[in-house]
C-alpha positions as CSV (number, residue, x, y, z in Angstrom):
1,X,-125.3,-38.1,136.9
2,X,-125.0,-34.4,136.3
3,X,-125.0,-33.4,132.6
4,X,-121.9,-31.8,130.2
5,X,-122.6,-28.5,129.8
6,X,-119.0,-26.7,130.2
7,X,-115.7,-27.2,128.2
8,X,-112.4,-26.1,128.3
9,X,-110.3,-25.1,125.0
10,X,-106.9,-25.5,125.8
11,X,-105.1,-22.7,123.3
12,X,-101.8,-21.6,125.2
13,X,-99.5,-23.5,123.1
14,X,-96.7,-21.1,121.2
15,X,-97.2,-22.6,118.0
16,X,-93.7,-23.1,117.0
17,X,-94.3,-25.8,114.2
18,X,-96.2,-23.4,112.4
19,X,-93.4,-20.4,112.7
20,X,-93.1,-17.9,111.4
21,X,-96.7,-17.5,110.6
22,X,-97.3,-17.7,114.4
23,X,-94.6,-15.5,115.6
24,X,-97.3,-12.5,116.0
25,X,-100.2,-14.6,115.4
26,X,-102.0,-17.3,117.6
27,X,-102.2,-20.3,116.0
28,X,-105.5,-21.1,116.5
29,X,-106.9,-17.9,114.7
30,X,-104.7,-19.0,111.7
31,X,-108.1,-19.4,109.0
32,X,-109.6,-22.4,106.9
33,X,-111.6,-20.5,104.3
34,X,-112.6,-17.8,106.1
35,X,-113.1,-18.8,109.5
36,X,-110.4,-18.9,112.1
37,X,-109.8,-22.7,113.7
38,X,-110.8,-22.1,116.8
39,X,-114.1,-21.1,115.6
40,X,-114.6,-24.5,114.3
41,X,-113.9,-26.0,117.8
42,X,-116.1,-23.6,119.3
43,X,-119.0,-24.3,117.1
44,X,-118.9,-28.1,117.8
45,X,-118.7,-27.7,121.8
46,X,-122.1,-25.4,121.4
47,X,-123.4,-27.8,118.8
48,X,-122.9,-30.7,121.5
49,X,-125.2,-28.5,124.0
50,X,-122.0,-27.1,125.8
51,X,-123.1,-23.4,127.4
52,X,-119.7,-22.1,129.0
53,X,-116.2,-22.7,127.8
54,X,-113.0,-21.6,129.2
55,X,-110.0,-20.9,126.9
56,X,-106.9,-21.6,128.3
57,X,-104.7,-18.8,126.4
58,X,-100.9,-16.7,127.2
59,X,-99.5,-13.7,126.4
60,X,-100.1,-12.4,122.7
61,X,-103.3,-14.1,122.3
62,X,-105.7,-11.2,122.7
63,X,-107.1,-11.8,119.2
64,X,-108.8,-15.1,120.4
65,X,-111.0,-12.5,122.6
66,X,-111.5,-10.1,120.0
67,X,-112.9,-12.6,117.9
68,X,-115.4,-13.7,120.1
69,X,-116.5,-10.3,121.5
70,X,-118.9,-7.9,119.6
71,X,-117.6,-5.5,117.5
72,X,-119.9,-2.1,117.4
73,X,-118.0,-0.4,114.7
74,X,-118.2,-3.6,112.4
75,X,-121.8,-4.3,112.9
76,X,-122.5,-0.5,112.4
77,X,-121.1,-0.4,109.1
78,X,-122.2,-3.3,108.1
79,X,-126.1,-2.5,109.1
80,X,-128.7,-0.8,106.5
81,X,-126.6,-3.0,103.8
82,X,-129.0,-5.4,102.2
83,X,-125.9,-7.1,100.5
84,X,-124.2,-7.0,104.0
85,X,-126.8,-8.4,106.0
86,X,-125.8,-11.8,105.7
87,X,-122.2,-11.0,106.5
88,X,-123.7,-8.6,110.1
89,X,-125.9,-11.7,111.0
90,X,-122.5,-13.9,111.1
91,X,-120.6,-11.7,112.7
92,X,-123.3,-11.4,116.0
93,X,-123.7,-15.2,115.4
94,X,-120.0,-15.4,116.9
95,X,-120.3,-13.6,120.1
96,X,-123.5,-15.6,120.8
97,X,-122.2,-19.1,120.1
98,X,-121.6,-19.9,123.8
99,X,-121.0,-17.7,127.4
100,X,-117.1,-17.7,127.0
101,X,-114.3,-17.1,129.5
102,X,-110.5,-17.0,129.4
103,X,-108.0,-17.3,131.5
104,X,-104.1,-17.6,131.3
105,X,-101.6,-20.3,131.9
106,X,-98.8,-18.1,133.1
107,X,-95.8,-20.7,132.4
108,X,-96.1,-23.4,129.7
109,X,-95.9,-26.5,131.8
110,X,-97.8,-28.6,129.8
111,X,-101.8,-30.0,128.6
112,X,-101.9,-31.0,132.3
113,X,-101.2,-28.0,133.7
114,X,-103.2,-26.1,131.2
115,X,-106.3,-28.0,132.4
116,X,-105.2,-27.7,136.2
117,X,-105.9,-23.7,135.2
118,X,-109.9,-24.6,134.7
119,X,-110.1,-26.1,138.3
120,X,-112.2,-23.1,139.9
121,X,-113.8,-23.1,136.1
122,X,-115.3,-26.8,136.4
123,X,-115.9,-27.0,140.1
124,X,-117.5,-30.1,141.0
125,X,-119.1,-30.8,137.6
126,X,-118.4,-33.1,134.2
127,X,-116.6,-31.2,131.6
128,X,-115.2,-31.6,128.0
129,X,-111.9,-30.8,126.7
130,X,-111.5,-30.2,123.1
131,X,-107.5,-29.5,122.6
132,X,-107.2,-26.1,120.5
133,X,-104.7,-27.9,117.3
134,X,-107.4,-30.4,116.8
135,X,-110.3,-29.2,114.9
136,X,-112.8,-32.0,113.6
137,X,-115.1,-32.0,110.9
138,X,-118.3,-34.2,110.4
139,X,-122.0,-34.2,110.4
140,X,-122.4,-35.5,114.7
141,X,-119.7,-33.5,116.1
142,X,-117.1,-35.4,118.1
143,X,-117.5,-34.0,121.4
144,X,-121.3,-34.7,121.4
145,X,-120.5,-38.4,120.7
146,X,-118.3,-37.9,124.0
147,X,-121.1,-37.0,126.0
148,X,-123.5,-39.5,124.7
149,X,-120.6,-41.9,126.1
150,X,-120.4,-40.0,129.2
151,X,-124.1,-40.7,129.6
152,X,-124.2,-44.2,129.0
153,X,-121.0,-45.7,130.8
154,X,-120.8,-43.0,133.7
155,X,-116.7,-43.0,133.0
156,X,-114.5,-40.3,131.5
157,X,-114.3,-40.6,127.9
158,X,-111.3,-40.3,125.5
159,X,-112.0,-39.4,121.4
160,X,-109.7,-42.5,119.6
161,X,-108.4,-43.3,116.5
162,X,-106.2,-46.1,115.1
163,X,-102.8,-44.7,114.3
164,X,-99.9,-46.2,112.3
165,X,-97.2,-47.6,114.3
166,X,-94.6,-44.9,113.5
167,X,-97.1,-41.9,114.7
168,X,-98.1,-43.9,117.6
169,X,-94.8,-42.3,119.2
170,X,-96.0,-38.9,118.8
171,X,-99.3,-39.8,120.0
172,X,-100.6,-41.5,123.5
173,X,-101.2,-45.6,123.1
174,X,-104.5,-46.9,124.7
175,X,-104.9,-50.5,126.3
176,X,-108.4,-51.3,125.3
177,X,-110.9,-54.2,125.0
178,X,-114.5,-53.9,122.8
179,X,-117.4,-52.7,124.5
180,X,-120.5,-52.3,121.7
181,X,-120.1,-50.4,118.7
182,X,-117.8,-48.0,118.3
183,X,-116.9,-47.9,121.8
184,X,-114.0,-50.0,123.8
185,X,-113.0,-50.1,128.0
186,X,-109.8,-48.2,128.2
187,X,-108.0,-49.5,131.2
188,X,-104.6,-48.0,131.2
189,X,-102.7,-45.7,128.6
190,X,-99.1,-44.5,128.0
191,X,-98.1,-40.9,126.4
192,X,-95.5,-41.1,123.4
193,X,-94.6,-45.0,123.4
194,X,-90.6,-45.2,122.0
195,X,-90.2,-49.2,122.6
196,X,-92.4,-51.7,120.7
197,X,-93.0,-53.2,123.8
198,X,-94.7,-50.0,125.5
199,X,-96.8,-49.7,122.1
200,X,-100.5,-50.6,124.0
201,X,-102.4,-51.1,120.8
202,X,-102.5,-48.6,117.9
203,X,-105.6,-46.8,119.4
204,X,-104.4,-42.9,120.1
205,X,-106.2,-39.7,122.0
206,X,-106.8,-37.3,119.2
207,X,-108.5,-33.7,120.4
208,X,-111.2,-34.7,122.1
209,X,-112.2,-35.8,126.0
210,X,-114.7,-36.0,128.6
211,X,-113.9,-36.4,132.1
212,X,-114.4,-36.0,135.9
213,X,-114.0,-33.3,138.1
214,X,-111.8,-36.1,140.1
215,X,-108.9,-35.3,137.4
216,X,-108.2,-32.3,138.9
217,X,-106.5,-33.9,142.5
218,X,-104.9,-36.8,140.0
219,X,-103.1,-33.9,138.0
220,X,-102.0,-31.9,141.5
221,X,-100.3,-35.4,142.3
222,X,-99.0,-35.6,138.6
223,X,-94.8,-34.9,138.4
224,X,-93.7,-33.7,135.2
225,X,-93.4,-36.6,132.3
226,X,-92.5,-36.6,128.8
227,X,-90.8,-33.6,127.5
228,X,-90.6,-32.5,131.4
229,X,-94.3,-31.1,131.4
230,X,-97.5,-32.3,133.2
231,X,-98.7,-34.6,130.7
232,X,-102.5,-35.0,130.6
233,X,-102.4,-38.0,129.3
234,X,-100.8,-39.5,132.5
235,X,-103.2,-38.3,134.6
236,X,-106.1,-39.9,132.7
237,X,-103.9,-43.4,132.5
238,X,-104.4,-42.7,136.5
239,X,-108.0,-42.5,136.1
240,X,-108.3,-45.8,133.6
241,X,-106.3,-47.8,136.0
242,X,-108.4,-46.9,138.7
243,X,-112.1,-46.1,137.1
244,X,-111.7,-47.3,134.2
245,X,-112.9,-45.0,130.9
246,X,-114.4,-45.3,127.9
247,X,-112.6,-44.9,124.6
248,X,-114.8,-43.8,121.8
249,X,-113.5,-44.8,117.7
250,X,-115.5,-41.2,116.7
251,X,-116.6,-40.5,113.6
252,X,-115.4,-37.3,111.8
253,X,-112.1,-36.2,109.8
254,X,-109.2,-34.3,111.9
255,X,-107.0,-31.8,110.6
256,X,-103.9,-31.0,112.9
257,X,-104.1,-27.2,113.2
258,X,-100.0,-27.2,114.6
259,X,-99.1,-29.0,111.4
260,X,-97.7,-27.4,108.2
261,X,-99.4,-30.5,106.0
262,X,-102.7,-30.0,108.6
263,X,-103.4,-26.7,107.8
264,X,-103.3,-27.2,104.0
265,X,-105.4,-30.2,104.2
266,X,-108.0,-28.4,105.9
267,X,-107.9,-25.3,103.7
268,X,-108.5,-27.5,100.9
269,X,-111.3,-30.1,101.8
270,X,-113.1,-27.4,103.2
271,X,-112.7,-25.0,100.1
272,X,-114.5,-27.7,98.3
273,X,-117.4,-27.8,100.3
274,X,-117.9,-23.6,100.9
275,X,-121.2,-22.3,99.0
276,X,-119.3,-19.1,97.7
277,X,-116.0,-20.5,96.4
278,X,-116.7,-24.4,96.3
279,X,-117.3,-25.0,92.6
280,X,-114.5,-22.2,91.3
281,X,-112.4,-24.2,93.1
282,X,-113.1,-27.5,92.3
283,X,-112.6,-26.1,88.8
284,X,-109.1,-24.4,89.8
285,X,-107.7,-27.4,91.0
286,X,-108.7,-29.9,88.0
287,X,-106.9,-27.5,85.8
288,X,-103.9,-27.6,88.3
289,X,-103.8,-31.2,88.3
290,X,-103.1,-31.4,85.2
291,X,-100.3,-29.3,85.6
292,X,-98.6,-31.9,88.1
């Protein structure tokens, strides 16, 4: 069985339930703390022993690359500075997190046809997909529990969580059955369930996947589905039916990086964790709860 060791980021989406924040700005350099949230994904794909990623961007996303890149000038002024050394060794730090490419989806046609983009990427080999709204927090990151699944069952594997029944419709609904632990047989799935009786259990894809090289030929036989795009999520219920996968309850909190509500959450919980403004603003907000 050939080891994980690429991922694609899918990041071409335009961001229009963040607007206008997004209008010149992608949305996945918008910043928790002081980091930008695609750095976070980033992090946990090299943190899971991934060594290439491809970002899936558009047009107007040229900042994703900049970030990544090294920037001479920076570092420059920033070198000879004892109080600036921590702040150079970060910035290098970025551009050494993982050998990253990029490539763009020329029309927006969906999750599935973002992926479809990584097909000379992948070749013949495993890969991960961490989706570019979705950044997860937690001690094991996410996509390493993935592979560890990978590696024991041999299927692709889907990152779950239990939903309510009302967001299951925004979501994808899983048919599943218990494996061991934390991990359940996934055997058919439907994107965005709207009847009761389509609702497969309350188990949902959020951000995080590894699967098969063999996706790619399911998705060029994949017509357009919900919301008239190439749903991803129809081509992996192609692959349960016929493979089976493995669905994985991960451990780890998820902020929604496209939502409003997301983005605040994120800012704040990880605020109260940062060494520099953690404690100031622990004490900030007990004062402003009072005021509530």
């Amino acid at each position: 069985m050939k080891h994980v060791r690429k991922a694609v980021i899918p990041a071409a989406g335009l961001g229009t339930r963040v607007l206008p924040a997004t209008k010149a700005m992608p949305k996945e350099m918008l910043p928790i703390v002081d980091k930008p949230a695609i750095q976070y994904i980033v992090e946990e794909a090299a943190a899971s022993g991934i060594e290439d990623i491809l970002i899936i961007t558009n047009r107007g996303k040229g900042l994703l690359e900049d970030h990544f890149d090294r920037a001479p000038e920076l570092e420059a002024r920033l070198t000879g500075s004892p109080e600036k050394e921590a702040v150079l060794e970060q910035i290098v730090h970025i551009s050494r997190l993982a050998n990253i490419f990029y490539v763009r989806q020329k029309e927006t046609k969906g999750l599935g046809h973002a992926i479809l983009c990584a097909k000379e990427f992948v070749g013949d080999e495993p890969f991960a997909v961490l989706y570019g709204d979705d950044v997860i927090l937690g001690e094991d990151p996410v996509c390493g529990q993935l592979i560890r699944a990978w590696e024991r069952y041999g299927k692709g594997v889907v990152g779950v969580k239990e939903v309510s029944e009302e967001a299951i419709k925004k979501y994808s609904s899983l048919k599943v059955e218990p494996l061991e632990g934390s991990c359940f047989l996934c055997t058919d799935m439907v994107e965005k369930p709207q009847r009761k009786e389509d609702i497969l259990s309350l188990y949902s894809i959020l951000g995080r996947c590894v699967l098969p090289p063999e996706i790619f030929g399911i998705l060029e036989r994949t017509a357009p589905g919900a919301g008239g795009e190439i749903q991803l999520t129809d081509a992996m219920a192609a692959l349960a039916r016929e493979q089976g996968m493995t669905a994985v309850d991960f451990t780890g909190t998820r902020y929604d990086m496209g939502n409003k509500l997301g983005i605040l959450q994120a800012t704040v919980e990880v605020a109260l964790h940062h060494p520099e403004v953690g404690e100031s603003f622990r004490a900030y907000l007990k004062e402003l709860s009072k005021t509530l």
